[in-house]
N, C-alpha and C positions, 0 to 999 in steps of 0.2 A: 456633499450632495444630500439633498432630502429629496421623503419619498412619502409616498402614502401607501397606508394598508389598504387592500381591496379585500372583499369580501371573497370565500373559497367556499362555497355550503357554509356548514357553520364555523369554519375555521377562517384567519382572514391570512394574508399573505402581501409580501414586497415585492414587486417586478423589478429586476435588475436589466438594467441596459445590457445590451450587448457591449460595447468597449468595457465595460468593470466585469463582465462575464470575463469575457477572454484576456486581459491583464491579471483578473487573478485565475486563471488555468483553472476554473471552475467546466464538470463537463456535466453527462444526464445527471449523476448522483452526486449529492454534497453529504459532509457530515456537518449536523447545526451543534454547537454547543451554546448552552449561558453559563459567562464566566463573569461575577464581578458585576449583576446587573445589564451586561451587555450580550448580546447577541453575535455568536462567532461562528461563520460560516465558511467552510472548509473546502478544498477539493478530497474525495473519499480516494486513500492509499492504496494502490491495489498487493495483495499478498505478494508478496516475495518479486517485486517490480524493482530488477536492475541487476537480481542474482544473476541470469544468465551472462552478462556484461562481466560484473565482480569475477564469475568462477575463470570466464575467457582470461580476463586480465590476470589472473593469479597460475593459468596456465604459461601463458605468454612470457609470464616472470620466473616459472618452474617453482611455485611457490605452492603447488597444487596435491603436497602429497601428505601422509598420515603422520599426523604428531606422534602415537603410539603402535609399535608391533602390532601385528593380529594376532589376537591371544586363541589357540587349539582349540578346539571344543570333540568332545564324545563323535558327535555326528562327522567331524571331517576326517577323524581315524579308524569310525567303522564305519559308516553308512554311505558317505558320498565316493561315486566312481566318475573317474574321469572317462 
């Protein structure tokens, strides 16, 4: 598909269709990279988008608990009171 640059103030910009919007899960924000002479244009990841599903399913599996002891510390044998 080709396209033309249009003018943005001084910057100029590509209007993507809608159908090539929504096949590549693009939403308000993208991330642009140039790799390679080419221009790559991204949907923006959002932080930690699917941990709460992950930690669900690692419950579900009983898969959810501490690799190491909890090590004592000062404060839990003098200062904290149940």
């Amino acid at each position: 598909m080709r396209a033309r640059l249009v003018r943005i103030g001084n910057s100029r910009g590509v209007r993507l269709p809608k159908p090539v919007i929504e096949e590549a899960g693009l939403s308000e924000e993208v991330e642009i990279r140039v790799r390679a002479g080419t221009v790559v244009i991204t949907s923006v990841a959002e932080p930690r988008a699917g941990w709460s599903d992950a930690a669900r399913r690692l419950h579900e599996s009983g898969e959810d608990r501490l690799i190491d002891q909890p090590t004592p510390t000062r404060f839990d044998e003098e200062e904290w009171e149940w």
